[in-house]
Chimera marker file (.cmm) of the C-alpha trace (Angstrom):
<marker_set name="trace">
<marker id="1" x="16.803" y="-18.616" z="-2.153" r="1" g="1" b="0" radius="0.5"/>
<marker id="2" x="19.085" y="-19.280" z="0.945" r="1" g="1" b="0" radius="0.5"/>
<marker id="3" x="21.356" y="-21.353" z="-0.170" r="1" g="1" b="0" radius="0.5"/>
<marker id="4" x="21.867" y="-23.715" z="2.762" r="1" g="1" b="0" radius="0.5"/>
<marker id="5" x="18.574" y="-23.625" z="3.050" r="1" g="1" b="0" radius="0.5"/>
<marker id="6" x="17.290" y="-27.732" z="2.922" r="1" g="1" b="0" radius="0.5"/>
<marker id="7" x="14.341" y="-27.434" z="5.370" r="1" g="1" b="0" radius="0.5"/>
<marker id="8" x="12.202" y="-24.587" z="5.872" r="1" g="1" b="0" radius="0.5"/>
<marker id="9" x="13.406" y="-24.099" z="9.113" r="1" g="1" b="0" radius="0.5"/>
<marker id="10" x="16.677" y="-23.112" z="7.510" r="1" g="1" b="0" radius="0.5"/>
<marker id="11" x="14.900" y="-20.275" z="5.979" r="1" g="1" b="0" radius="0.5"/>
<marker id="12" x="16.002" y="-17.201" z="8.387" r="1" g="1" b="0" radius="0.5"/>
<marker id="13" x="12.982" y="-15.630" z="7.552" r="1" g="1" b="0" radius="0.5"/>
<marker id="14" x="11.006" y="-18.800" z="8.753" r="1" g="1" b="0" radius="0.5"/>
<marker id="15" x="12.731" y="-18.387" z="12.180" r="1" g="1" b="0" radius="0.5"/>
<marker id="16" x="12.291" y="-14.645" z="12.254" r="1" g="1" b="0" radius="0.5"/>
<marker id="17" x="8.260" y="-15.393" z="11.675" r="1" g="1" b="0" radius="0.5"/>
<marker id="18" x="8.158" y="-17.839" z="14.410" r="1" g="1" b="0" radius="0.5"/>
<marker id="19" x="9.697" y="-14.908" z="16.833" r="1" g="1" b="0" radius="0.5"/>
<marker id="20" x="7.028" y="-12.698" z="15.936" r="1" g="1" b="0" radius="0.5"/>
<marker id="21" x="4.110" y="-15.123" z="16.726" r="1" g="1" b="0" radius="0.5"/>
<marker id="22" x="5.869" y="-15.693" z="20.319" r="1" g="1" b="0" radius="0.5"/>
<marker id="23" x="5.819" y="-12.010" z="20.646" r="1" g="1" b="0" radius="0.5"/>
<marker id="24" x="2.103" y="-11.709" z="19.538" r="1" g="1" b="0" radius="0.5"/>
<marker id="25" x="1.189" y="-13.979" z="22.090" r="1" g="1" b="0" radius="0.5"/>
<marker id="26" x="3.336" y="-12.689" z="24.487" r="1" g="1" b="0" radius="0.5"/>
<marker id="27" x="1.677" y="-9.330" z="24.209" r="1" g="1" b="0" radius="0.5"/>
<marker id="28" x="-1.559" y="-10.378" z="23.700" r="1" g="1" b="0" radius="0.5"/>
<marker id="29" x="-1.445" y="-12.706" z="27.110" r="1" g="1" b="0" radius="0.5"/>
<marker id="30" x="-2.338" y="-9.291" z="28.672" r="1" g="1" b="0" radius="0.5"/>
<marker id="31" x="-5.714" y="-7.962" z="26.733" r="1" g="1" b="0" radius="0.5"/>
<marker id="32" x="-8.740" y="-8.355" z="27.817" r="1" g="1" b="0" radius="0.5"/>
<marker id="33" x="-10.555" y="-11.245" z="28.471" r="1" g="1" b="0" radius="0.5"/>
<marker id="34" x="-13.547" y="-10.117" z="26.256" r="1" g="1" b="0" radius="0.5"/>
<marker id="35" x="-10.901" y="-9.942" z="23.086" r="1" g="1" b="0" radius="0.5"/>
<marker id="36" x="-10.171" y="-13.518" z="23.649" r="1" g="1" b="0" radius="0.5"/>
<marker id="37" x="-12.214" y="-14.129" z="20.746" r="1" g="1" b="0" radius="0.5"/>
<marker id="38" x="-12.105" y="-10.937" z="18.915" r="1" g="1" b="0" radius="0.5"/>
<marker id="39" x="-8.724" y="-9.014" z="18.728" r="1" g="1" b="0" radius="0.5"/>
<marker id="40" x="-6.475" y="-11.634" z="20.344" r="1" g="1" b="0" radius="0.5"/>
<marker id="41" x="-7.541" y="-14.205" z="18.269" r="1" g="1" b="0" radius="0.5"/>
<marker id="42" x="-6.820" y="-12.519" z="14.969" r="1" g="1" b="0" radius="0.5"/>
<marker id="43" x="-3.631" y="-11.641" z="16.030" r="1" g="1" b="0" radius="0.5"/>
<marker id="44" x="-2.496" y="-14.500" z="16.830" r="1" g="1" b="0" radius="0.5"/>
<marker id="45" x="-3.989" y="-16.016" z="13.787" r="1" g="1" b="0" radius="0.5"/>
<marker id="46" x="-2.355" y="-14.112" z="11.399" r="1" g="1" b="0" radius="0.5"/>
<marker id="47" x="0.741" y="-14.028" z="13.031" r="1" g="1" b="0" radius="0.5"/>
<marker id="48" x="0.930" y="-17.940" z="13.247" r="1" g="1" b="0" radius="0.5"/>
<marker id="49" x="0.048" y="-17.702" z="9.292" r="1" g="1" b="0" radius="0.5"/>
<marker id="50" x="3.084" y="-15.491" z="8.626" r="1" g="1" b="0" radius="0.5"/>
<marker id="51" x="5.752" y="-18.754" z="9.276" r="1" g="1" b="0" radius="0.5"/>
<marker id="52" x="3.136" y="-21.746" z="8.451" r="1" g="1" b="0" radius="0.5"/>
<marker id="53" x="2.633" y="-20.053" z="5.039" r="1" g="1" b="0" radius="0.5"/>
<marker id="54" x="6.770" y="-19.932" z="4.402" r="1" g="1" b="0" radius="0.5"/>
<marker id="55" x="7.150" y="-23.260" z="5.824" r="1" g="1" b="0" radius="0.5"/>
<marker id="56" x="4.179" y="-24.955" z="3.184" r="1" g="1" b="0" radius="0.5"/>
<marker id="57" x="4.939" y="-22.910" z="0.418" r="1" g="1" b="0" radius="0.5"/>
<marker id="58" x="8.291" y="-24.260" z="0.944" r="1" g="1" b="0" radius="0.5"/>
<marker id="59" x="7.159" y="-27.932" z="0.712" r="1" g="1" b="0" radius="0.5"/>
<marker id="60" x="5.352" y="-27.296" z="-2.659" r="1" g="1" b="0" radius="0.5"/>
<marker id="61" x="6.954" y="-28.352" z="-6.009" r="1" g="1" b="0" radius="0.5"/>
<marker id="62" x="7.989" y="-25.244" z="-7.716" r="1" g="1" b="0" radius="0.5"/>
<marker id="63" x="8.521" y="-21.821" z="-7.558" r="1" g="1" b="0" radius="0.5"/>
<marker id="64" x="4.970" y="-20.067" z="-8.501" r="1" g="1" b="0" radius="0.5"/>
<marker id="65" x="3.596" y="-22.047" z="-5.432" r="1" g="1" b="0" radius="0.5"/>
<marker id="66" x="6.125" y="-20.960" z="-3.425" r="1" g="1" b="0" radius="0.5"/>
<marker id="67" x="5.793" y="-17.280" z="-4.716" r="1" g="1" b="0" radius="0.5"/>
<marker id="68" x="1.764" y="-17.569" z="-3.788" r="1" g="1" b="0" radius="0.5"/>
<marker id="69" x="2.723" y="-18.877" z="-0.033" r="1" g="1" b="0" radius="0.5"/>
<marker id="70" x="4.957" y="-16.240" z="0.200" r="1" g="1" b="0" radius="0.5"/>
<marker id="71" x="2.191" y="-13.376" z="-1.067" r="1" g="1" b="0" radius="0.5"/>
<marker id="72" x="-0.588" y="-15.053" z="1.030" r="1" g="1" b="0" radius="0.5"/>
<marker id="73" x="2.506" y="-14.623" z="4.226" r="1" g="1" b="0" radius="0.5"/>
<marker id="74" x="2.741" y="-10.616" z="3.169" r="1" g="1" b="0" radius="0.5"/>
<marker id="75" x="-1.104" y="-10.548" z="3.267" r="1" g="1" b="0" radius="0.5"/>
<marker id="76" x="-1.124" y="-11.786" z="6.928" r="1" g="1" b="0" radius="0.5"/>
<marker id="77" x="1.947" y="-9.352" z="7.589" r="1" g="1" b="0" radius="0.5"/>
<marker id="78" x="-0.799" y="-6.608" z="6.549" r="1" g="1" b="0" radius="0.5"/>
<marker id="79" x="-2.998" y="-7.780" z="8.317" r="1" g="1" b="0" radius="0.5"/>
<marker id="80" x="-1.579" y="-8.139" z="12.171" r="1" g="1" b="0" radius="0.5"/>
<marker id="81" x="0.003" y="-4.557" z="11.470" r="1" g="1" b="0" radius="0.5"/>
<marker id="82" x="-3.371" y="-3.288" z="10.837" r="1" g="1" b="0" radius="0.5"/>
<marker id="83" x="-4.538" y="-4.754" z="13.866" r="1" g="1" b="0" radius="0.5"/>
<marker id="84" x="-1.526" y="-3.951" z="16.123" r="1" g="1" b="0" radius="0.5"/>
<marker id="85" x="-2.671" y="-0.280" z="15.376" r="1" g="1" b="0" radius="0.5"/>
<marker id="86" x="-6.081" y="-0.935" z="16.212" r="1" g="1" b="0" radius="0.5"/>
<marker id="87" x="-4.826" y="-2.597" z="19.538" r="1" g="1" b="0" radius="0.5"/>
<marker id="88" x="-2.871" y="0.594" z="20.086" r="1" g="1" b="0" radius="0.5"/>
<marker id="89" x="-5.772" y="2.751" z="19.490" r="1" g="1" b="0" radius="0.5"/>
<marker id="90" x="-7.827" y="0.857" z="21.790" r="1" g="1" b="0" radius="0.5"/>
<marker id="91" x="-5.145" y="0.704" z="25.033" r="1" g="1" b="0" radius="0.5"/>
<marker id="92" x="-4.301" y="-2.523" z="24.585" r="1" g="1" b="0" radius="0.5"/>
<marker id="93" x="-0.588" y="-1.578" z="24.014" r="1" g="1" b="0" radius="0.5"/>
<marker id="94" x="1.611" y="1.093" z="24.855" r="1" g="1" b="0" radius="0.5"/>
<marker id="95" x="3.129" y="3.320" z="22.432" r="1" g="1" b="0" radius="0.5"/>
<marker id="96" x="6.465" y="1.059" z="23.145" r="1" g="1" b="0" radius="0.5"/>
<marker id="97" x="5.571" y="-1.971" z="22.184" r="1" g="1" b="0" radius="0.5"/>
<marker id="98" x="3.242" y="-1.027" z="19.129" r="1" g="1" b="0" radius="0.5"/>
<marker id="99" x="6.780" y="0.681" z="17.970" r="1" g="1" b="0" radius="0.5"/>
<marker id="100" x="8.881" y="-2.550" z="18.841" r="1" g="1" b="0" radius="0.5"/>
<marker id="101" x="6.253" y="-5.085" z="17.201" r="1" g="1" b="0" radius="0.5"/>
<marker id="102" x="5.936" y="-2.541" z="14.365" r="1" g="1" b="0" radius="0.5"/>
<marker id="103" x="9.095" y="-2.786" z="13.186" r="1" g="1" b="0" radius="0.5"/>
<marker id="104" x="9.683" y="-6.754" z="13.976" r="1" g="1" b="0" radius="0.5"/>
<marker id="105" x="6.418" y="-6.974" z="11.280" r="1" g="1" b="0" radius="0.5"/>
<marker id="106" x="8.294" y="-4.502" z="9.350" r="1" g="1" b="0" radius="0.5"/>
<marker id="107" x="11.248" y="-6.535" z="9.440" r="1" g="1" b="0" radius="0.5"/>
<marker id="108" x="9.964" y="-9.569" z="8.717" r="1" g="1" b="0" radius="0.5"/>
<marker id="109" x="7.900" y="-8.128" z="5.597" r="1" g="1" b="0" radius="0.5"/>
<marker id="110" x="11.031" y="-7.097" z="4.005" r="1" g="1" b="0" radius="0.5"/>
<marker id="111" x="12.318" y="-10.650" z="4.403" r="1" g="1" b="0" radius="0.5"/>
<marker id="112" x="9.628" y="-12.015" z="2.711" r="1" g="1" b="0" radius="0.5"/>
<marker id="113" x="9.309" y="-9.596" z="0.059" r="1" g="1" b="0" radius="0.5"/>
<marker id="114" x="12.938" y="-9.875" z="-0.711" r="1" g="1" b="0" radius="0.5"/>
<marker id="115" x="12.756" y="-13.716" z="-0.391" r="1" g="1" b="0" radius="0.5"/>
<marker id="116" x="10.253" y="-13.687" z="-3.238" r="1" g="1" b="0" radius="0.5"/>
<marker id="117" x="12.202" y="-11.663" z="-5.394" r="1" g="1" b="0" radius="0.5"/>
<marker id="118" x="15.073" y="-14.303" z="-5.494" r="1" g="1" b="0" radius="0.5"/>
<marker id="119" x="12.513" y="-17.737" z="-6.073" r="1" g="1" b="0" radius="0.5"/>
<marker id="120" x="13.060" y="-18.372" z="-9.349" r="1" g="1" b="0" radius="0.5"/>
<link id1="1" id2="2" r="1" g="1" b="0" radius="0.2"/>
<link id1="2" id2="3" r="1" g="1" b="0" radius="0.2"/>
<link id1="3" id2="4" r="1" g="1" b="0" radius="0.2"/>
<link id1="4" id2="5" r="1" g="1" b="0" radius="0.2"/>
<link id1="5" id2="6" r="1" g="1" b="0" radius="0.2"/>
<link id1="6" id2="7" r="1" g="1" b="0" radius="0.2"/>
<link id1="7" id2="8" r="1" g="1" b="0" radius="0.2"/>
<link id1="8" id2="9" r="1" g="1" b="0" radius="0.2"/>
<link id1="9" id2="10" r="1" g="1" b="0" radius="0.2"/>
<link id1="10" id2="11" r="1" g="1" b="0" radius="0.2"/>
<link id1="11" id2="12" r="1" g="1" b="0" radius="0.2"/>
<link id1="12" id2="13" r="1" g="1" b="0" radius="0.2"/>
<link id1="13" id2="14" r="1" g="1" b="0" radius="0.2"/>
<link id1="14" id2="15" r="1" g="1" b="0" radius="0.2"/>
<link id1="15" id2="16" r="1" g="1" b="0" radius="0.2"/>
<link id1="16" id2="17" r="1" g="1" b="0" radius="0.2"/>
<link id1="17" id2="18" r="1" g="1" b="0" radius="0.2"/>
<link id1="18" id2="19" r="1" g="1" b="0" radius="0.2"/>
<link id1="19" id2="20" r="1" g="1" b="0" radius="0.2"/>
<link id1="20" id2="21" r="1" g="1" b="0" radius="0.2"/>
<link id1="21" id2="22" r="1" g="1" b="0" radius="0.2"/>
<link id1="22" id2="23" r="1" g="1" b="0" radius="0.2"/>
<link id1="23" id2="24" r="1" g="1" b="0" radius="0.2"/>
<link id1="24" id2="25" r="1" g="1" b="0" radius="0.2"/>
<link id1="25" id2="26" r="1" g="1" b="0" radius="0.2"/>
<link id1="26" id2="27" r="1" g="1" b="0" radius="0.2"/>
<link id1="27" id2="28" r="1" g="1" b="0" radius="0.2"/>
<link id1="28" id2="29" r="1" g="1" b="0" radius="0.2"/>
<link id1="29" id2="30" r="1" g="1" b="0" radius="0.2"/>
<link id1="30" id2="31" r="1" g="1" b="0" radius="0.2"/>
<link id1="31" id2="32" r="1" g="1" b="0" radius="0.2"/>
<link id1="32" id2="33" r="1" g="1" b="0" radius="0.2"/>
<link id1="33" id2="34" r="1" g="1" b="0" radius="0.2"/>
<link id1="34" id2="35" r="1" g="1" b="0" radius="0.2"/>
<link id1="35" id2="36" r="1" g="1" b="0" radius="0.2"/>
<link id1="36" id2="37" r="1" g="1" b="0" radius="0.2"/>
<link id1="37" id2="38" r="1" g="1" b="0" radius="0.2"/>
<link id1="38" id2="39" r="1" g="1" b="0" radius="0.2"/>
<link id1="39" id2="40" r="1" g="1" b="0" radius="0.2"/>
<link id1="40" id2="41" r="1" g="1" b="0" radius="0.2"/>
<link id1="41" id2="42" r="1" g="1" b="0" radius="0.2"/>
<link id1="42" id2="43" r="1" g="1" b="0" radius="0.2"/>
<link id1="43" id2="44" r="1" g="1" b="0" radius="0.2"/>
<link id1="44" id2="45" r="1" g="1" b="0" radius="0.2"/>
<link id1="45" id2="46" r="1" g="1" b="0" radius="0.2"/>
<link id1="46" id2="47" r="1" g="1" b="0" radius="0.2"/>
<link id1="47" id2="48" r="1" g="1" b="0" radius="0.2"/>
<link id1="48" id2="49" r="1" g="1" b="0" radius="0.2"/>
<link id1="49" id2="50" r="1" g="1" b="0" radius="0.2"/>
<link id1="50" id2="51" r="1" g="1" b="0" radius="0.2"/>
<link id1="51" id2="52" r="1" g="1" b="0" radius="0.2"/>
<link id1="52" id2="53" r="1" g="1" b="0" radius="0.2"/>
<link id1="53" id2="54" r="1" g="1" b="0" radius="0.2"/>
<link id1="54" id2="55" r="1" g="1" b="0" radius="0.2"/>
<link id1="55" id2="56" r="1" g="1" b="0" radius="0.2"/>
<link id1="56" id2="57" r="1" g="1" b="0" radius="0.2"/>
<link id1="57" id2="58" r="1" g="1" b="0" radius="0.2"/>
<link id1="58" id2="59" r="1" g="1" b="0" radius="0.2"/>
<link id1="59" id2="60" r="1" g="1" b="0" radius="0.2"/>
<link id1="60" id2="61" r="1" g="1" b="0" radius="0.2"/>
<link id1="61" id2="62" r="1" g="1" b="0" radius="0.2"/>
<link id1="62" id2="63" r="1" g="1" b="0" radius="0.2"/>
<link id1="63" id2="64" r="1" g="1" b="0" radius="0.2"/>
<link id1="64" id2="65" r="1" g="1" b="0" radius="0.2"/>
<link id1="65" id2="66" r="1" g="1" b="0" radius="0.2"/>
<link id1="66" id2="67" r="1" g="1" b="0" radius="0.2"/>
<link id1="67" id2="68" r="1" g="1" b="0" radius="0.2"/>
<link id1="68" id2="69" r="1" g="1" b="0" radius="0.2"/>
<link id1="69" id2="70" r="1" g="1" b="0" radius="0.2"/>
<link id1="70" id2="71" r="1" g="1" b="0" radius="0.2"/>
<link id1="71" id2="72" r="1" g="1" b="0" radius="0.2"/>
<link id1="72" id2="73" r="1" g="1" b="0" radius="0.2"/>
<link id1="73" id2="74" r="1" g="1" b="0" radius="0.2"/>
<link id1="74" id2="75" r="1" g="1" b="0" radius="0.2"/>
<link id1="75" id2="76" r="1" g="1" b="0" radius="0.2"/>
<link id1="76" id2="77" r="1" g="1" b="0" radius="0.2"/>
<link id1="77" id2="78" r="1" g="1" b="0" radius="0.2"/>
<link id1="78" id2="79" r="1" g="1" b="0" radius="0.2"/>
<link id1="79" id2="80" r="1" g="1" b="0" radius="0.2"/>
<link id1="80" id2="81" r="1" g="1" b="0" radius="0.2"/>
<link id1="81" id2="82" r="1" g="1" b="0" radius="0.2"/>
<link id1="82" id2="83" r="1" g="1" b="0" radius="0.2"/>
<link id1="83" id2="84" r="1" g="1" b="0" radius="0.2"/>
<link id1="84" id2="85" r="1" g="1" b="0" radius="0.2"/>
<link id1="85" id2="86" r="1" g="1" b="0" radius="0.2"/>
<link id1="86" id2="87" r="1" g="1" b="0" radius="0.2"/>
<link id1="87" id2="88" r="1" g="1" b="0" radius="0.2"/>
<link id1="88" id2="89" r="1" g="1" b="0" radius="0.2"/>
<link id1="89" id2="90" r="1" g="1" b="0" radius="0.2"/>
<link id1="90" id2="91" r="1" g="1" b="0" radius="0.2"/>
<link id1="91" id2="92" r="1" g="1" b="0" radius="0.2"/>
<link id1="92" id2="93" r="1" g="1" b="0" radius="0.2"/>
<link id1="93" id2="94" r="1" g="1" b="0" radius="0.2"/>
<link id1="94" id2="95" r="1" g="1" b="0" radius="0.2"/>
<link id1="95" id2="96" r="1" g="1" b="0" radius="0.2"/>
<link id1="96" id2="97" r="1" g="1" b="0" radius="0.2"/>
<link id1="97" id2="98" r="1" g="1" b="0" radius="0.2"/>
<link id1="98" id2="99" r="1" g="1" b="0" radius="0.2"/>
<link id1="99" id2="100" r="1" g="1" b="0" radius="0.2"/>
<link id1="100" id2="101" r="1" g="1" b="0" radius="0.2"/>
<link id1="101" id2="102" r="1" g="1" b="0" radius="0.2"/>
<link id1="102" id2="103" r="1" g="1" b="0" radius="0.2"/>
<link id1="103" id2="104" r="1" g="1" b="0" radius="0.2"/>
<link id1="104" id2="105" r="1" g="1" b="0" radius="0.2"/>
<link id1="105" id2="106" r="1" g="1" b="0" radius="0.2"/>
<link id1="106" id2="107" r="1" g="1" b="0" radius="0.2"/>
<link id1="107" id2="108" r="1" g="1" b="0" radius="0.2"/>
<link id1="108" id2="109" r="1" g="1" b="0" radius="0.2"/>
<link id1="109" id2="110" r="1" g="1" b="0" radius="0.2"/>
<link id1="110" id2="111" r="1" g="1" b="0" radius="0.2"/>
<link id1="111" id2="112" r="1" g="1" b="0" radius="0.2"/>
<link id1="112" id2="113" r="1" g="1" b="0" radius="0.2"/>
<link id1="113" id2="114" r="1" g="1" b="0" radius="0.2"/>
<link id1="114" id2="115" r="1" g="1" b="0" radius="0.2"/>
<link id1="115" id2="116" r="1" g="1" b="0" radius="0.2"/>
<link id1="116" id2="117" r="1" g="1" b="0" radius="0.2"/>
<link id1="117" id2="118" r="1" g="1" b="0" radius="0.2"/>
<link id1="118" id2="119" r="1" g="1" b="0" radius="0.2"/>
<link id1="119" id2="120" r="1" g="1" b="0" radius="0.2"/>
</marker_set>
């Protein structure tokens, strides 16, 4: 693990999370009003899970929790890439931004994945 890393907030791949849920809602300010419940609300659901995940499998006593926050935080990476494509297919984003948020998910993925290898 990080090791100045005393809060999760330390955790660069905490602060990288909480980036990609201000982008998620950034983008998704601008779909329709009809996905407020549907699309936009997913998104920005498992975006938001990406960091809160890191930050309370931090707080837990012992690595296997924190490996399991960490997994569940991959899951919801999967998910709000999956549904960044299916907001792409639909027109709610350009080709542009599904590229830039693809690879700030992609990013962010790798963090975690390579933050997991390194909890002992």
């Amino acid at each position: 693990m990080e090791e100045s890393a005393k809060r999760f907030r330390d955790l660069r791949v905490w602060q990288k999370g909480v980036d990609l849920v201000k982008e998620i809602y950034t983008i998704t300010k601008s779909f329709p009003s009809d996905e407020l419940y549907g699309l936009t609300s997913q998104m920005r659901r498992a975006a938001v899970s990406i960091p809160s995940n890191i930050a309370e499998g931090f707080r837990r006593k012992g690595a296997k929790e924190f490996k399991q926050f960490l997994t569940i935080a991959l899951g919801s990476c999967s998910e709000l890439e999956t549904q960044t494509v299916i907001a792409h297919e639909l027109g709610y984003i350009d080709h542009e931004q599904d590229k830039n948020i693809s690879l700030l998910i992609d990013h962010v993925c790798g963090m975690i994945v390579n933050l997991r290898k390194r909890v002992l």
